[in-house]
KOLSE-633851 format. One record per residue: residue in three letters; x, y, z of N, C-alpha, C in turn. Coordinates in Angstrom, 1 decimal. Layout:
BEGIN
ALA X Y Z X Y Z X Y Z
...
//
This chain:
BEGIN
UNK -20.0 56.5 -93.2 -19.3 57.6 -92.5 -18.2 57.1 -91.7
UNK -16.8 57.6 -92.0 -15.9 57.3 -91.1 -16.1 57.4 -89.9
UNK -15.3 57.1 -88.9 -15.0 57.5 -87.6 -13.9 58.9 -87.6
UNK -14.1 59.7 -86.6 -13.4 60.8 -86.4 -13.2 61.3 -85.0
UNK -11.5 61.2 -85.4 -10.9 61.1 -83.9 -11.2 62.2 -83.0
UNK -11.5 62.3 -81.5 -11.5 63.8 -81.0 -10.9 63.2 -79.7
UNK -9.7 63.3 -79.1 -9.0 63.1 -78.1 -9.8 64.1 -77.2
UNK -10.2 63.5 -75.7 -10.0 64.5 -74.6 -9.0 64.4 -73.7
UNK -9.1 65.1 -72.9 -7.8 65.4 -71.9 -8.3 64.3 -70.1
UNK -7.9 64.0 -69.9 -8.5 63.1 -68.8 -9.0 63.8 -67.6
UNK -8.9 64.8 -67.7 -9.3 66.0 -66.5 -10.7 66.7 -66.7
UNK -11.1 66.3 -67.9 -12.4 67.1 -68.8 -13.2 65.9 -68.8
UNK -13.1 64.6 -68.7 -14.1 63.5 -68.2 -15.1 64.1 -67.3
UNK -16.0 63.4 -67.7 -17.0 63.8 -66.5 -17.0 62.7 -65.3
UNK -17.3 63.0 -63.9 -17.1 62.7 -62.4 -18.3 62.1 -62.2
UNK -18.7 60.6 -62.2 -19.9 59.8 -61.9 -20.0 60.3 -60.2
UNK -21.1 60.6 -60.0 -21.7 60.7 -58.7 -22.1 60.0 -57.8
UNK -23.3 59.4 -59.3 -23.6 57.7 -58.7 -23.9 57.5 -59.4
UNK -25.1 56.0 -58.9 -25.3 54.9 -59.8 -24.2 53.8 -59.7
UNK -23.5 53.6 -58.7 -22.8 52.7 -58.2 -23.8 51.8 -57.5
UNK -23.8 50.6 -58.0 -24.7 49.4 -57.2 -24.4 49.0 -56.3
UNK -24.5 48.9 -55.3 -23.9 48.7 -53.7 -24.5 46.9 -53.9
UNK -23.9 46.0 -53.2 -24.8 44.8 -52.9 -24.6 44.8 -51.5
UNK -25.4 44.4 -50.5 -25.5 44.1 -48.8 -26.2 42.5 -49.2
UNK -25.4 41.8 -48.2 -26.0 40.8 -48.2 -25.7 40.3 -47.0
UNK -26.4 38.9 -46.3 -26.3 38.4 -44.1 -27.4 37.7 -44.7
UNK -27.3 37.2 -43.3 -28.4 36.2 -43.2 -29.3 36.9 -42.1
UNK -30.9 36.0 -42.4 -31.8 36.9 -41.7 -31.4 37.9 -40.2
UNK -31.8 39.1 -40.3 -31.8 39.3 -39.0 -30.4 40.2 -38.8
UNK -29.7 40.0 -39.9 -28.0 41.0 -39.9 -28.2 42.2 -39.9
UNK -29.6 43.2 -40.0 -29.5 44.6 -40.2 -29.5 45.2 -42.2
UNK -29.7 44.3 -42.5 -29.9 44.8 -44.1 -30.7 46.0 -44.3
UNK -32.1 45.4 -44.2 -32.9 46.3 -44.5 -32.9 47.7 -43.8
UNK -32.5 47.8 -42.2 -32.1 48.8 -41.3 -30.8 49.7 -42.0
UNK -29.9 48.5 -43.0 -28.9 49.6 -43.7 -29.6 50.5 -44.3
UNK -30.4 50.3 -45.3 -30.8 50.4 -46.9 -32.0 51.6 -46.1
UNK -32.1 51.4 -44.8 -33.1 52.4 -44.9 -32.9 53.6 -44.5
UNK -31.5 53.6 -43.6 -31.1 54.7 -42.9 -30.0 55.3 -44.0
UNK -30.5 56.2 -45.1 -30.0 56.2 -46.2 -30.7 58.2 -46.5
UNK -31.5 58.4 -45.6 -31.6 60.0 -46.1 -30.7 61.0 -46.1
UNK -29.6 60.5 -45.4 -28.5 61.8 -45.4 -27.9 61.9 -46.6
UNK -28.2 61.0 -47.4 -27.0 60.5 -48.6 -27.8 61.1 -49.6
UNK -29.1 60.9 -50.0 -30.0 60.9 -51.3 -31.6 61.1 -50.7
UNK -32.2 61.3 -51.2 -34.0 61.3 -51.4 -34.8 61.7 -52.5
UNK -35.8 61.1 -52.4 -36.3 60.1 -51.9 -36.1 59.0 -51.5
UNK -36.5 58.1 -50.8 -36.2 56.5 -51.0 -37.1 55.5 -51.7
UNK -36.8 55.0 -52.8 -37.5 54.2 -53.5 -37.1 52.6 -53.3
UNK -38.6 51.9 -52.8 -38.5 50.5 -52.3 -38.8 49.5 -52.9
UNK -38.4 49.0 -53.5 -39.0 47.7 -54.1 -38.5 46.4 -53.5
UNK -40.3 46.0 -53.1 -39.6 45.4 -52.0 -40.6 43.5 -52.7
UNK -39.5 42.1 -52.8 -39.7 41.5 -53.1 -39.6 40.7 -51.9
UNK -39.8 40.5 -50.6 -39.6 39.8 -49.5 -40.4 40.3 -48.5
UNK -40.6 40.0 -47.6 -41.6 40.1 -46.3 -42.0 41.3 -45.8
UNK -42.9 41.5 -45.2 -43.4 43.1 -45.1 -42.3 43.9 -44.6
UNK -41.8 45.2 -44.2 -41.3 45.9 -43.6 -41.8 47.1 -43.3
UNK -42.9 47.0 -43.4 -43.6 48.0 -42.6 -43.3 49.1 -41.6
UNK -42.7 47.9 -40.6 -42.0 48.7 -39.2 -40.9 48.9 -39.1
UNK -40.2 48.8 -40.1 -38.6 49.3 -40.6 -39.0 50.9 -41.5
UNK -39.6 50.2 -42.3 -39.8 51.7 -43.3 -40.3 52.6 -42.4
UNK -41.4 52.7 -41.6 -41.7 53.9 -40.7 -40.4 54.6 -39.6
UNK -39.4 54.0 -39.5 -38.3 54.8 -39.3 -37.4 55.7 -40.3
UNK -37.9 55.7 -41.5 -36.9 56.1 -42.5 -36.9 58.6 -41.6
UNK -35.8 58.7 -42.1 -35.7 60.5 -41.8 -36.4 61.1 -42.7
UNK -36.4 60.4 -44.2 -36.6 60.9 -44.9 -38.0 61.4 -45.1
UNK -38.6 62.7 -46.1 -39.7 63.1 -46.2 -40.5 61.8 -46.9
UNK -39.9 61.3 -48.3 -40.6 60.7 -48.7 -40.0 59.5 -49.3
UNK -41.4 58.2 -49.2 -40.7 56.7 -49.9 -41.8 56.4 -50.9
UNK -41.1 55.9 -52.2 -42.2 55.6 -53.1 -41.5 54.1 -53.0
UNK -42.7 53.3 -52.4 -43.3 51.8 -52.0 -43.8 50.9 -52.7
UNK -43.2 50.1 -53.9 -43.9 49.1 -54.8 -43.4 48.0 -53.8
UNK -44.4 46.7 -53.9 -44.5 45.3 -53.6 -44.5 44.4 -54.5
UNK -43.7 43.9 -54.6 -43.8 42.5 -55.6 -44.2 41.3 -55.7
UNK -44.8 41.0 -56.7 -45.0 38.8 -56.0 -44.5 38.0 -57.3
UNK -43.4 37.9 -56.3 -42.2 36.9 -57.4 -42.9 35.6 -57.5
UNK -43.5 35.5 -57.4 -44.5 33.3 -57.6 -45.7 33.5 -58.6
UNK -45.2 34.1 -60.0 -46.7 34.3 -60.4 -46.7 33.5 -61.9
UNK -47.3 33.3 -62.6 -47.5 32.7 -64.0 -46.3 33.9 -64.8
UNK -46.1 33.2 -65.8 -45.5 33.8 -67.1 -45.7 35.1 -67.3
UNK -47.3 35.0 -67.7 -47.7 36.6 -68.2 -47.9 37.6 -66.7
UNK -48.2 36.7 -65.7 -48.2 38.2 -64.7 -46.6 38.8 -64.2
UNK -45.5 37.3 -64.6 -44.7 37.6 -63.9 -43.9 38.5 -65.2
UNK -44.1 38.9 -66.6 -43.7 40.1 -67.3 -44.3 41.0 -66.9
UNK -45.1 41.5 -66.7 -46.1 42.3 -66.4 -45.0 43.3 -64.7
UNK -44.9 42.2 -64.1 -44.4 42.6 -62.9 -43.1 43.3 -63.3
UNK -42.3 42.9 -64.3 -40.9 43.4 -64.3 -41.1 44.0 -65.2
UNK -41.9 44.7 -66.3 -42.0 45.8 -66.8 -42.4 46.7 -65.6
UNK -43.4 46.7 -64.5 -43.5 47.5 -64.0 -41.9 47.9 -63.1
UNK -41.3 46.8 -62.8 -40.1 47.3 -62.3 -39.4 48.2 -62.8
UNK -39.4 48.0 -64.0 -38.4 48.8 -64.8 -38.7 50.3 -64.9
UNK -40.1 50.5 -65.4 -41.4 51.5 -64.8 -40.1 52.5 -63.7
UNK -40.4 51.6 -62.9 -40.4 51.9 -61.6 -38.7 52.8 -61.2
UNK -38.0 51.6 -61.8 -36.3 52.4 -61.9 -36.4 53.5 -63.4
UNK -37.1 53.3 -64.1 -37.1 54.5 -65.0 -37.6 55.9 -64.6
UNK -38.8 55.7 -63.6 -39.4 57.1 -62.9 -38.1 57.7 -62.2
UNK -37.6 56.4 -60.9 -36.8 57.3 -60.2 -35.8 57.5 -60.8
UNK -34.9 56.9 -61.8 -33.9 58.2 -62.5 -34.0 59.2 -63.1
UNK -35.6 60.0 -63.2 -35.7 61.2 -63.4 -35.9 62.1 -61.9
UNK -35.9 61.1 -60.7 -36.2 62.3 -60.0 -34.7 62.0 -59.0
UNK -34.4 60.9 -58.8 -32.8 60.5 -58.1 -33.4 60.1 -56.9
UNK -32.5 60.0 -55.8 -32.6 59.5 -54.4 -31.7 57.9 -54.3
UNK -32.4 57.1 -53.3 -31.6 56.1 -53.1 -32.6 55.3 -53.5
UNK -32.5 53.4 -54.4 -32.9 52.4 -55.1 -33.1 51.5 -54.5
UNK -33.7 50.8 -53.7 -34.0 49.5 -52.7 -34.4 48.4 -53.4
UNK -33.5 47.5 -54.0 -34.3 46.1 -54.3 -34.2 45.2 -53.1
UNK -35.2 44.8 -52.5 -34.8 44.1 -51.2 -35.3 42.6 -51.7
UNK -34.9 41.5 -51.7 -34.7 40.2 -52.0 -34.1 40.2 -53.9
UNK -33.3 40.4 -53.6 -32.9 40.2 -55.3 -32.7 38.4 -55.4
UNK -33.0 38.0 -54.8 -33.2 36.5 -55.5 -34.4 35.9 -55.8
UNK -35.4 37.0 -55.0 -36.7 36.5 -55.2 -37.3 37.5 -56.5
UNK -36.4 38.7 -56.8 -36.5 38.9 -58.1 -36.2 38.4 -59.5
UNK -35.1 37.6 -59.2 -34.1 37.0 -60.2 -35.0 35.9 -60.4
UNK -36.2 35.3 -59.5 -36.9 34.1 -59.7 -38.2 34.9 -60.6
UNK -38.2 36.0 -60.1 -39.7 36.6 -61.0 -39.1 36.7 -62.6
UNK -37.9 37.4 -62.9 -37.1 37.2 -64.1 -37.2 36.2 -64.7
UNK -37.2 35.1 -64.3 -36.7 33.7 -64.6 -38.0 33.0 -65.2
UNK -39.1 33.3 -64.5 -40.2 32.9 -64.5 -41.0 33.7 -65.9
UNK -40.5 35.0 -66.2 -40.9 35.6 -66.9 -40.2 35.8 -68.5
UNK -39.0 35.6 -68.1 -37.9 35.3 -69.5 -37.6 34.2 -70.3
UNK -37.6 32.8 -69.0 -37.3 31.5 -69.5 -38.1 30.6 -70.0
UNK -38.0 29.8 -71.0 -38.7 29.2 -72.1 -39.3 28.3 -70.9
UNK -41.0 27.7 -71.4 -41.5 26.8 -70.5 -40.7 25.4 -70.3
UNK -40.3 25.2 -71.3 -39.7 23.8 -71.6 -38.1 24.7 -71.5
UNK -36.9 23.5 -70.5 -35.8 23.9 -71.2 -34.5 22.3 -71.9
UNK -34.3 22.4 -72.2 -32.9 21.2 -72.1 -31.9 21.0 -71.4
UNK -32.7 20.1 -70.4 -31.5 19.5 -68.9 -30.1 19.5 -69.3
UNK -29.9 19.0 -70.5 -28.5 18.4 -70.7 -27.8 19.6 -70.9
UNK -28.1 20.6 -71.2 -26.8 21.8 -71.3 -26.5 22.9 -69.8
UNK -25.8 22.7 -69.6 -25.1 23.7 -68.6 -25.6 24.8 -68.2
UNK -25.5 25.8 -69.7 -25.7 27.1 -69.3 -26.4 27.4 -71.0
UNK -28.4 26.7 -70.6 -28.6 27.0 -71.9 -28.7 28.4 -72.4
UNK -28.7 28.8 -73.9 -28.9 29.7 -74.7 -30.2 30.5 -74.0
UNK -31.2 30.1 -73.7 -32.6 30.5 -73.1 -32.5 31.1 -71.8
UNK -31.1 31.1 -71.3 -30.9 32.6 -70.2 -30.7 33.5 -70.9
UNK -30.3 33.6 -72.1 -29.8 35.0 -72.7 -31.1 35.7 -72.3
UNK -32.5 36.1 -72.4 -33.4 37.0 -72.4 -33.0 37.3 -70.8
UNK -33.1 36.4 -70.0 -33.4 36.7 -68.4 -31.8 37.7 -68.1
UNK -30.8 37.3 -68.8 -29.4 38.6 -68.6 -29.7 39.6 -69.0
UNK -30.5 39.2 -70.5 -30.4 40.9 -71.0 -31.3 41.3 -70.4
UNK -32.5 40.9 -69.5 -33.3 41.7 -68.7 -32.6 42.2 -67.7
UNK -31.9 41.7 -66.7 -30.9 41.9 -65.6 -29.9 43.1 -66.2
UNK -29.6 42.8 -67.5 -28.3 44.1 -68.2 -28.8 45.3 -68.0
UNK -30.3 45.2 -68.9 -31.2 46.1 -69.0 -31.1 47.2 -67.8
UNK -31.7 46.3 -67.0 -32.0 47.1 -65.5 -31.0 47.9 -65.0
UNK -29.9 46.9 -64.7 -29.0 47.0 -63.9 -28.3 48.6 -64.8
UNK -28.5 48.7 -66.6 -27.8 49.5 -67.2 -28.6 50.8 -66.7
UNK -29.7 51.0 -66.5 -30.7 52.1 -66.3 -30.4 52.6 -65.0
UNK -29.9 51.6 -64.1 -29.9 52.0 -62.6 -28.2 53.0 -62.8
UNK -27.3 52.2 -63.4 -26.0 52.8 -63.2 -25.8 54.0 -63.9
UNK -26.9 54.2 -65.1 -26.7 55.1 -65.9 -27.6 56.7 -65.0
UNK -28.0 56.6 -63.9 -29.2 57.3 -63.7 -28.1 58.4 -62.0
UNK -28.5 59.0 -61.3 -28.2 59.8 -60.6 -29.0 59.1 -59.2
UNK -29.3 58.0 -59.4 -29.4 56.8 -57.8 -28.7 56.4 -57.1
UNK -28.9 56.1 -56.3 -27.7 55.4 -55.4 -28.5 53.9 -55.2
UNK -27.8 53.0 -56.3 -29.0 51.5 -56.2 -28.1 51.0 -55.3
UNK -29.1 50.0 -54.2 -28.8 48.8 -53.1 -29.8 48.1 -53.3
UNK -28.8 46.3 -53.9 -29.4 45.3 -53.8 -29.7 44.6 -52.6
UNK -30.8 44.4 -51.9 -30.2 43.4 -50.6 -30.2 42.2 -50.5
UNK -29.8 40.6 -50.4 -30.2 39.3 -50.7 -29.3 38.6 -49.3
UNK -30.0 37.7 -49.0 -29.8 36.5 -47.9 -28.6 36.2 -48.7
UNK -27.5 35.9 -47.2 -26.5 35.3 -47.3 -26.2 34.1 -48.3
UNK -27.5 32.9 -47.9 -27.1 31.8 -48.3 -28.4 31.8 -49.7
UNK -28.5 32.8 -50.1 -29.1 32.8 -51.7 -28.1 32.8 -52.8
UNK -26.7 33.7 -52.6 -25.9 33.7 -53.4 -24.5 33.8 -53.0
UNK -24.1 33.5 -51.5 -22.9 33.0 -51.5 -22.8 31.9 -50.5
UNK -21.3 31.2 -50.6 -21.1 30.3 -50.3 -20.0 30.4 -48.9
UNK -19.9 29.6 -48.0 -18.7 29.8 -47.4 -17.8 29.7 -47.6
UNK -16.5 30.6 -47.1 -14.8 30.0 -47.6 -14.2 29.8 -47.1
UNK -14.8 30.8 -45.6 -13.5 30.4 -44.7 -14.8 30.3 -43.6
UNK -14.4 29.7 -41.9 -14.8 29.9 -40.8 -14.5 30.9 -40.0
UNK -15.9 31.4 -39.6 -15.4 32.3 -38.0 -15.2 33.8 -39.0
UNK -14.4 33.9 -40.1 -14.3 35.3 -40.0 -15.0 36.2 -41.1
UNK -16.4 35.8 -41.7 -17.8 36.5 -42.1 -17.1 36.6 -43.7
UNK -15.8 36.1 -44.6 -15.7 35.9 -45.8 -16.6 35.0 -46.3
UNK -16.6 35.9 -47.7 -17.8 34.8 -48.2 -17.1 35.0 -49.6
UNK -17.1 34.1 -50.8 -17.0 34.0 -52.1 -18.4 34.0 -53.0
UNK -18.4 34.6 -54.7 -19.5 34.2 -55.0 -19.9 33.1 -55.4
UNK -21.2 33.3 -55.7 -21.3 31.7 -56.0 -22.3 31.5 -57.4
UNK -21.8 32.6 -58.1 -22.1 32.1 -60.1 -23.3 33.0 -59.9
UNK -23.9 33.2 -59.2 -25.4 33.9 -59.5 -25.2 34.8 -60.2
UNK -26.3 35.1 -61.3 -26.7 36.0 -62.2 -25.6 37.1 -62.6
UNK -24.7 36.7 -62.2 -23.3 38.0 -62.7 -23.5 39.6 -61.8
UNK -24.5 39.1 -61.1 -24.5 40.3 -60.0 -23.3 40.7 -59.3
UNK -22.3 39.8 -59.2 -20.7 40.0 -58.9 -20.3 41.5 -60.1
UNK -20.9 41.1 -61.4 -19.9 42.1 -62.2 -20.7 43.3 -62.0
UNK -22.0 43.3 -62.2 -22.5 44.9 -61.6 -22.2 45.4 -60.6
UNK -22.3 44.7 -58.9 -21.9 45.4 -57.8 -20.5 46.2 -57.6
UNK -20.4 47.2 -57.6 -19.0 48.1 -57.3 -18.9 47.8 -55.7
UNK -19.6 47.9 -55.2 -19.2 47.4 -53.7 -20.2 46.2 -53.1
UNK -19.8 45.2 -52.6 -20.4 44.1 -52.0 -20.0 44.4 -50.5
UNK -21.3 44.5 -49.3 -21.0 44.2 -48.1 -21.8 42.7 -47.3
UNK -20.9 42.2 -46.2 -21.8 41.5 -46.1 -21.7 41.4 -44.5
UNK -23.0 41.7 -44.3 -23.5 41.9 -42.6 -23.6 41.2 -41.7
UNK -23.1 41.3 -40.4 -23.0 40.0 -39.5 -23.1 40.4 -38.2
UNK -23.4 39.4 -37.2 -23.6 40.2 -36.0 -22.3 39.9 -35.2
UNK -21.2 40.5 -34.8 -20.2 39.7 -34.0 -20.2 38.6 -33.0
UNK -19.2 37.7 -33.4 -19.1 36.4 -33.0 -20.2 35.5 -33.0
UNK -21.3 36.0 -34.5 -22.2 35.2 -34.4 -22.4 35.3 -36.4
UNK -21.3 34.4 -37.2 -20.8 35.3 -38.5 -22.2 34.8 -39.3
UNK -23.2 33.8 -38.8 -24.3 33.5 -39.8 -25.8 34.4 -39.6
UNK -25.4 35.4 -38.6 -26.3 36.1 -38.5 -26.9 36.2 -37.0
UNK -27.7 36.8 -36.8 -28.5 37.7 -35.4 -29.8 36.8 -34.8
UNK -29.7 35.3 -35.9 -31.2 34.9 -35.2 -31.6 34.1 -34.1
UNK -30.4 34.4 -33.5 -30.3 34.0 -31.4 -30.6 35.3 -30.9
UNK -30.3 36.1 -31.3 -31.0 37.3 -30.4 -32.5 37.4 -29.8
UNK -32.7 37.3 -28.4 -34.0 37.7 -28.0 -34.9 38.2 -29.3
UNK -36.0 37.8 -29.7 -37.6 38.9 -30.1 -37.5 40.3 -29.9
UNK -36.9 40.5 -28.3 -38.0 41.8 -28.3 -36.5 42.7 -28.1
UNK -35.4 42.3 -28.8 -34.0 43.2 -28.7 -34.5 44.3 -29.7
UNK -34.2 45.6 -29.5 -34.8 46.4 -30.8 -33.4 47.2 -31.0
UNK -33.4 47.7 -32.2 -32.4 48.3 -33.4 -32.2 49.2 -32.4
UNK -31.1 50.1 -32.2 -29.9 49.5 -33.3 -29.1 48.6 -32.4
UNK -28.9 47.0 -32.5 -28.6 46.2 -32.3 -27.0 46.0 -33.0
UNK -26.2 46.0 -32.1 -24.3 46.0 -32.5 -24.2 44.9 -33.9
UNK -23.9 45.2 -35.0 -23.7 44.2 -36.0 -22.1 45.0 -36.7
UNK -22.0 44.5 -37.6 -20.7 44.7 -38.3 -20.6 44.4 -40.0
UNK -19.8 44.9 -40.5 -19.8 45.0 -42.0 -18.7 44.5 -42.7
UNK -18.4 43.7 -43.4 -17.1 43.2 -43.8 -17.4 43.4 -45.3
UNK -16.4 44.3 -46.1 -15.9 44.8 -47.2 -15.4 43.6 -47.9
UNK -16.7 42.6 -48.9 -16.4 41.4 -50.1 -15.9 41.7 -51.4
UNK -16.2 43.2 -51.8 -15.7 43.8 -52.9 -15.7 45.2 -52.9
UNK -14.4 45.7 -53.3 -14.6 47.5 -53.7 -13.5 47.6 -55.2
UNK -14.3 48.0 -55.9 -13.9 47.6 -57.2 -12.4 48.9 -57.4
UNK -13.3 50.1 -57.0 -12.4 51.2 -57.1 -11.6 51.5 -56.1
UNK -11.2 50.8 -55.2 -10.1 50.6 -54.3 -10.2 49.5 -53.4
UNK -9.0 48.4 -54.4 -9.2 46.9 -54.3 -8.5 47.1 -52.4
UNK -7.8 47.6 -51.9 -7.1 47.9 -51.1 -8.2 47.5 -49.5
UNK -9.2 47.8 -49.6 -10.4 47.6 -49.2 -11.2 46.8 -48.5
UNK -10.5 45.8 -49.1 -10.9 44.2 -49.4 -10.9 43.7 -48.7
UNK -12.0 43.2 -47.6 -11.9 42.4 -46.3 -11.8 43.4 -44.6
UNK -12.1 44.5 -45.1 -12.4 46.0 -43.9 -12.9 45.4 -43.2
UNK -13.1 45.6 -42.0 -14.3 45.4 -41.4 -14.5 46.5 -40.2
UNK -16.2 46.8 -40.6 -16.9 47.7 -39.8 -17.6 48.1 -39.1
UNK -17.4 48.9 -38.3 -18.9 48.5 -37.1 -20.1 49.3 -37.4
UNK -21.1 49.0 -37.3 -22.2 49.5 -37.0 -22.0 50.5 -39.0
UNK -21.9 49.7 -39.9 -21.5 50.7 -41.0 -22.7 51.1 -41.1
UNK -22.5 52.4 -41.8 -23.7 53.2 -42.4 -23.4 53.3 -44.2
UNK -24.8 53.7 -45.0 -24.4 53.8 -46.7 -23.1 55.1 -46.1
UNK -23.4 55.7 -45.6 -22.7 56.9 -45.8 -21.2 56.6 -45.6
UNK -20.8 55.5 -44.5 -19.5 54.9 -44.3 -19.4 54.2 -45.5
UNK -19.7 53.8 -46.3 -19.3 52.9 -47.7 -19.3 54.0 -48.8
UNK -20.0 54.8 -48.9 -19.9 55.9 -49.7 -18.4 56.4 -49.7
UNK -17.8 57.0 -48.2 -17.2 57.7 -48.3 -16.0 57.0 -48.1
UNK -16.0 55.3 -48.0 -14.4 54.8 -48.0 -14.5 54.3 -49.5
UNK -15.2 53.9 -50.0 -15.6 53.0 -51.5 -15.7 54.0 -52.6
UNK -16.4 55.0 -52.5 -16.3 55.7 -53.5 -15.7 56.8 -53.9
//
């Protein structure tokens, strides 16, 4: 069967809503998870998947009516750690039938359950970038393609110093640093910091409670490169929504 041309008019495209992957990244203590949670004006439900330390007493501030709450344990054998990322997928396949906002909170400690679950036992030191990542990408394509294709609003969260690197001093820029091509999914990259303190919040007293002054500096906005290096106070999703998208 040939192909058969049907021109549209560029005004008759359809208008993505969402499914824009947001990435937030700081180092402990920058307000990440306090972003990703203060997120019910935008979407709901909030769906958590949460690969890092409890947050129990973050989540019980959420506005919203309702959070559906999976836990993960990225340190597991082969077969439990597929097991685990089918259920992930499970999990981003439910909520693109019902929408809301997408919480992966430690995407490196996910990328390790991937890794663990895609990559051959044995690999060959001597090559760079063996052939035997291809499953663990196309698992990451996979996902990442379900989340963008769906009516979510996904936020990945990850520690500063899991996937970037410094470039400059003093002023909270950060470059990537090769991880998993999560650079080409994220439409917008932020990355959280507390002022005059650009590696994060963890001089602050114990018993300082939220909302604690931090700031947001704009690493990437795909759809308006112009963007690039903002910086914000106290940003909310809803401040990234509405200058990013």
């Amino acid at each position: 069967m040939s192909y058969i041309t049907k021109p549209i008019s560029p005004a008759s495209l359809p208008t993505k809503e969402a499914g824009y992957i947001t990435l937030v990244y700081g180092d402990k203590g920058s307000g990440k998870t306090t972003f990703a949670i203060d997120t019910a004006d935008i979407a709901q439900p909030l769906w958590f998947a949460n690969f890092d330390k409890d947050c129990s007493a973050l989540l019980s501030q959420y506005k919203g009516t309702e959070i559906y709450y999976e836990r993960f344990n990225p340190t597991l054998n082969k077969v439990q750690a597929t097991r685990e990322c089918d259920r992930l997928y499970d999990m981003v396949k439910a909520a693109s039938k019902v929408g809301g906002v997408f919480v992966i909170d430690g995407a490196k400690f996910m990328h390790n359950m991937v890794t663990e679950a895609y990559l051959p036992t044995k690999m060959n030191d001597d090559k760079a970038y063996p052939k035997e990542y291809g499953d663990v990408n196309v698992y990451h394509g996979k996902l990442n393609a379900a989340l963008e294709d769906s009516t979510l609003w996904p936020i990945y969260l990850a520690s500063a110093t899991e996937i970037w690197k410094a470039m400059t001093e003093g002023t909270g820029l950060y470059t990537y640093d090769g991880w998993n091509g999560l650079k080409l999914a994220a439409c917008v990259a932020l990355y959280l910091f507390c002022p005059g303190m650009p590696q994060g919040v963890k001089h602050i007293p114990t018993e300082a409670k939220w909302p604690v002054k931090y700031q947001g500096q704009i690493a990437e906005s795909k759809l308006d490169r112009s963007l690039l290096g903002s910086i914000l106070d106290n940003p909310r999703f809803s401040d990234i929504i509405e200058a990013c998208y």
